[in-house]
C-alpha positions in Angstrom: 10.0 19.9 -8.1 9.2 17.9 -5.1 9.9 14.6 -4.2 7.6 12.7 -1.4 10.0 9.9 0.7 7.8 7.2 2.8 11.1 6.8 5.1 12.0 8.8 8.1 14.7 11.4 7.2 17.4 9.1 5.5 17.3 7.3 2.2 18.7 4.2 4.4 15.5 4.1 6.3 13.5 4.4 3.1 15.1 1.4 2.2 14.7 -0.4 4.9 11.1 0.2 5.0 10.8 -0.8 1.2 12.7 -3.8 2.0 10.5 -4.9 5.1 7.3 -4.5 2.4 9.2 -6.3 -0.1 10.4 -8.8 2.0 7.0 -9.3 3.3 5.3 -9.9 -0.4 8.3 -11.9 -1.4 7.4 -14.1 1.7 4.0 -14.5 1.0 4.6 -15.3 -2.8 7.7 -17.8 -2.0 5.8 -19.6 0.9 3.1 -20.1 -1.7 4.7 -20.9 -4.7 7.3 -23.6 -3.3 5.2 -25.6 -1.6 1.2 -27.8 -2.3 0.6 -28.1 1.6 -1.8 -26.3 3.4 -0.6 -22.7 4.9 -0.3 -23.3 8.8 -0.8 -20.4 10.4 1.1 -21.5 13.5 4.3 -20.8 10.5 3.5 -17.2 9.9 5.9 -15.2 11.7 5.2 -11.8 12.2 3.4 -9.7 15.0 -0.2 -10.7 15.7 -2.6 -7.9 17.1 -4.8 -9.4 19.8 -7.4 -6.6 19.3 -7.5 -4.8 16.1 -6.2 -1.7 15.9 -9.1 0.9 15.6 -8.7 3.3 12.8 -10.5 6.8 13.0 -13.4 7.8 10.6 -11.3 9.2 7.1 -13.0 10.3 3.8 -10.7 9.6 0.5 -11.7 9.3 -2.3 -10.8 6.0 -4.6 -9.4 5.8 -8.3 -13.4 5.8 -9.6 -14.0 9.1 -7.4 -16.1 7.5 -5.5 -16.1 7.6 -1.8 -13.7 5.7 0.0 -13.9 5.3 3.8 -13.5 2.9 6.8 -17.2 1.1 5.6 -14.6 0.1 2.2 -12.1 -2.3 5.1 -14.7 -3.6 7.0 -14.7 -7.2 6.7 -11.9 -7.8 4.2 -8.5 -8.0 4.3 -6.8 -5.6 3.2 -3.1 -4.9 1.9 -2.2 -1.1 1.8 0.7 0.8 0.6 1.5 3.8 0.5 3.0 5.9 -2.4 2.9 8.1 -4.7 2.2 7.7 -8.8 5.8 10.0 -9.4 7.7 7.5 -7.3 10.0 6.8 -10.1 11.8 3.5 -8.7 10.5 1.8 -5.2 6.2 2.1 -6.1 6.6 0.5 -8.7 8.5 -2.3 -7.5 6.6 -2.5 -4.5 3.5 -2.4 -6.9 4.4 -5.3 -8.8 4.9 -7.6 -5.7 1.4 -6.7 -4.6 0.6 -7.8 -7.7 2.8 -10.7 -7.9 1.4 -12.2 -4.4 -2.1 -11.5 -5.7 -2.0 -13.1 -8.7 -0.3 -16.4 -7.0 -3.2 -16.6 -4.3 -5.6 -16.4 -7.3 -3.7 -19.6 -8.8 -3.9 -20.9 -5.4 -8.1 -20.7 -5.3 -7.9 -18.5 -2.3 -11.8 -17.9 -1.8 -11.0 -14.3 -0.1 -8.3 -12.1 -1.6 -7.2 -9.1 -0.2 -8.2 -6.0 -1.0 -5.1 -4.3 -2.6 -5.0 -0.3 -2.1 -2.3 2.3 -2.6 -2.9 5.5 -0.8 -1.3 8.5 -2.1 0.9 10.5 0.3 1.1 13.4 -2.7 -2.6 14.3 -3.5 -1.1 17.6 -5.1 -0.2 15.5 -8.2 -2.2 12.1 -7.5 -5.7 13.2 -9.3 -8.7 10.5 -9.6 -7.7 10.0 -13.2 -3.9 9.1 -12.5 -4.8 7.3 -9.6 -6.7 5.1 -11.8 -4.0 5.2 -14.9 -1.6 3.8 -12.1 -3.1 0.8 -10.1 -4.9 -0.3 -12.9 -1.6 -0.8 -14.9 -0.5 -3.0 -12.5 -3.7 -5.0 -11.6 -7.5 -4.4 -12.9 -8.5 -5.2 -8.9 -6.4 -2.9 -7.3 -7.9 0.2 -5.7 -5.9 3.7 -5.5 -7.4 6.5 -3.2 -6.0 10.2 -2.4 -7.6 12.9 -1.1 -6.7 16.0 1.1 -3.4 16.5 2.7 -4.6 16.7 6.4 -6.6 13.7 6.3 -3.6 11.2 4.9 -1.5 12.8 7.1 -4.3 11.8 9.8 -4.6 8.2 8.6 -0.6 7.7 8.3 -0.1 8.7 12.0 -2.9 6.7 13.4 -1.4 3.8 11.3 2.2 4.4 12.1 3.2 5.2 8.6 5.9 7.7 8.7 6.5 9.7 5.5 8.0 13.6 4.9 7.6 16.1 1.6 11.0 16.9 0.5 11.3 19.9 -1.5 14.1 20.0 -4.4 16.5 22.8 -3.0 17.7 24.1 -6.8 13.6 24.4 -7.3 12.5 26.4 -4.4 
């Protein structure tokens, strides 16, 4: 059996990382929900990028098993996590407040939504099919992609999303 972590090398960094995306969505969703004023961005807190980070050329391929490449984040935003469809506790929560924060800015008549995309750090397991199954159970709008192991390890680093393959030791 393996087991895929998106932290570092601890189960306390896992969390932390989960709780910094968590924290992030619950933000977004409470800063929304409590309040009828306009969102002033001069509130945000958070690190702005004065250039945008350039992201090499990849080739996944999405839920549909269609093509999915840097042409499919031009010109949107876009809110990506990544995961894995085995992930039996943190995905799915962090899957739910993606969906949570999306559904709120569609009650709030936001004119562009993000596009919401989990990226699959096990494509072993993660087919086209179960992609689809899984972000389509948690929102019909959601896009999942996977493809081979080099070029999501390629993606993550450029990013600066660490994540390791651990491998059950009674299962070796």
């Amino acid at each position: 059996m393996h087991k895929y972590s998106l932290g570092l090398t601890s189960s306390k960094s896992l969390l932390l990382i989960i709780v910094a995306i968590l924290a992030l969505a619950a933000g977004i969703y409470f800063s929304l929900s409590d309040t009828d004023k306009p969102f002033n961005p001069e509130d945000f807190e958070g690190t702005i990028l004065s250039q945008p980070r350039p992201i090499s050329e990849f080739n996944l391929v999405n839920h549909e098993g269609n093509a999915f490449t840097n042409e499919d984040l031009n010109g949107k935003w876009t809110m990506m996590f990544f995961g894995f469809t085995n992930c039996p506790h943190i995905c799915p929560m962090a899957m739910n407040h993606l969906n949570e924060t999306y559904e709120l800015l569609q009650q709030k008549n936001i004119t562009q939504l993000p596009q919401v995309v989990l990226v699959s750090v096990d494509p072993a397991r993660d087919t086209v099919e179960r992609m689809n199954d899984y972000v389509k159970s948690f929102n019909a709008a959601f896009v999942g992609a996977t493809g081979e192991s080099n070029a999501i390890a390629a993606m993550t680093k450029e990013i600066g999303v660490a994540y390791i393959k651990l491998t059950d030791p009674n299962n070796s």
